[in-house]
N, C-alpha and C positions, 0 to 999 in steps of 0.2 A: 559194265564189265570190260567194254573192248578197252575205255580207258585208264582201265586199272592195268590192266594189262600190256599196253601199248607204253605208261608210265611206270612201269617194271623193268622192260625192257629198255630203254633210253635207261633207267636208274643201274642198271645189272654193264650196260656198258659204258656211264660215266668212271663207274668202280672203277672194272677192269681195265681202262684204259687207261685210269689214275696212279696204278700202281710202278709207273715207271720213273715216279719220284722226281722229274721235272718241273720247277715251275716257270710260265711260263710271259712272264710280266719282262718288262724291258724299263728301265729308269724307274723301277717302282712302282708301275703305272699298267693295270693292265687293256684300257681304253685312253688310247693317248693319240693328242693332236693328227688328225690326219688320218686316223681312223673311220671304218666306214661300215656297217653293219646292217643282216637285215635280219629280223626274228619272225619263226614262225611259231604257232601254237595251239591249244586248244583252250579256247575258254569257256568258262563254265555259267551253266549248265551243262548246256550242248553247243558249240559253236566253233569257231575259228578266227584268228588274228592275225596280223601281221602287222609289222614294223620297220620302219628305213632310219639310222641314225644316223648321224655325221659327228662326228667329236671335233671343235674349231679350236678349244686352244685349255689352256692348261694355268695354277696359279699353286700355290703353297699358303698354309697356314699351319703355323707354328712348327715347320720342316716335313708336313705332311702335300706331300703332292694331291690335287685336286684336277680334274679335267672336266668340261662340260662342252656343250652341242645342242641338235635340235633333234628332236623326235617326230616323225611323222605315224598315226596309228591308224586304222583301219577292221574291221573286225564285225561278226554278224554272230548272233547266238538264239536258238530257235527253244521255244517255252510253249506249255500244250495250249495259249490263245492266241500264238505270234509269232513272230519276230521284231527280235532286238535289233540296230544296228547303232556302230556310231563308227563316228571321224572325229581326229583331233589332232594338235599339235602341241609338243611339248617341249618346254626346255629343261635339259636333260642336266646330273652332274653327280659324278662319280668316285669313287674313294675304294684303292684297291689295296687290299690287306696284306699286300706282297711289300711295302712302303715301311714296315712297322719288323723292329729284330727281333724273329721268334725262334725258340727252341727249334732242336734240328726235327723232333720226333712230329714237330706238329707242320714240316713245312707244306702239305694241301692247304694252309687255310690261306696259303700265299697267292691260291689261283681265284679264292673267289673278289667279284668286284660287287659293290655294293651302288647302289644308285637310289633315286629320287627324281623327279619331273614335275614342272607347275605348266598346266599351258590354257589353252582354250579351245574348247569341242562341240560336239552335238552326236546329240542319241536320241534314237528315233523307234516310234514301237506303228510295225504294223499288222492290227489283228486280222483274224482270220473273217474271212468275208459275212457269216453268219452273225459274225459280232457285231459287223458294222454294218449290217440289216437292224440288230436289235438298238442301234443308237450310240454305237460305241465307236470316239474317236480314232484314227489315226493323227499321233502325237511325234512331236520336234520338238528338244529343247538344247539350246545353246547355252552353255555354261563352262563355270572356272573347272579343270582337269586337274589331276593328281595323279602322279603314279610313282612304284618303288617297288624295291626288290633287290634280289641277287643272283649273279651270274654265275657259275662254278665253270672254269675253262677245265677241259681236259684233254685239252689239243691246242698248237698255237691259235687257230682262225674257229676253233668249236668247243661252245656252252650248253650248257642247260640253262634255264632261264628261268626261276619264278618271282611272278610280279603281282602286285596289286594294286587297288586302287580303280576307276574306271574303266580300266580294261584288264581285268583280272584274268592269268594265264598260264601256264605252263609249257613249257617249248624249248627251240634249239635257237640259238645266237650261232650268227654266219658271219663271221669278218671278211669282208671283200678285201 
């Protein structure tokens, strides 16, 4: 309930703070070269995330500007025989809809950025002591990462952030 609630609230002031009909991309681009960002969030089940980007440099396909970087991830999520954990990195690459001439009535859709990451991680589960009285591992596996999503900026340097993929999330994007 608290995160229904707590995800109401973050949604109730993306609104309201959207309504000032700015958007807020610069050369079409709303994560561009030299950019530098950290997200925080709640992932599901029950747990928490965080993330540090860097965006290194930028290219076009077919007059649509593209930017990409590295992702560093981080994040624990508690389940009623454990805990989850993992670490990974990713590389990162973005496509922001502020690039593309839209009617005047629809310009929000100019703040969201869309992304994608391929990288490599480890997720790790460790049960609760009883379990692992009755036989039951504490587990590590290292493997290919995936993640994606979209950003909706409603401030210059602040997002909402939903992602998926390995580290599945809900949160705020913080441009330093």
């Amino acid at each position: 309930m608290k995160k229904i609630i707590l995800a109401l609230v973050i949604a109730l002031t993306c609104v309201a703070s959207s309504f000032a009909g700015e958007v807020f991309a610069k050369n079409g681009m709303l994560m561009a070269p030299g950019d530098k960002a950290v997200s925080i969030g709640f992932e599901f089940p029950v747990g928490a995330i965080g993330s540090y980007e860097m965006v290194l440099g930028k290219f076009e396909v077919a007059e649509l500007p593209l930017s990409y970087g590295v992702k560093a991830l981080g994040g624990a999520s508690f389940w009623g025989d454990g805990m989850r954990w993992e670490v990974g990195a990713v590389g990162t690459l973005h496509f922001s809809w502020a690039c593309i001439d839209l009617p005047e009535n629809l310009w929000w859709i100019q703040n969201i950025d869309t992304f994608v990451g391929l990288g490599f991680g480890v997720v790790g589960w460790n049960y609760k002591q009883e379990l692992v009285d009755l036989g039951w591992k504490n587990q590590m596996f290292p493997g290919l990462w995936y993640s994606g999503g979209s950003t909706y900026h409603f401030k210059e340097n602040l997002a909402i952030t939903f992602a998926g993929g390995n580290a599945s999330f809900i949160g705020l994007l913080i441009k330093l």
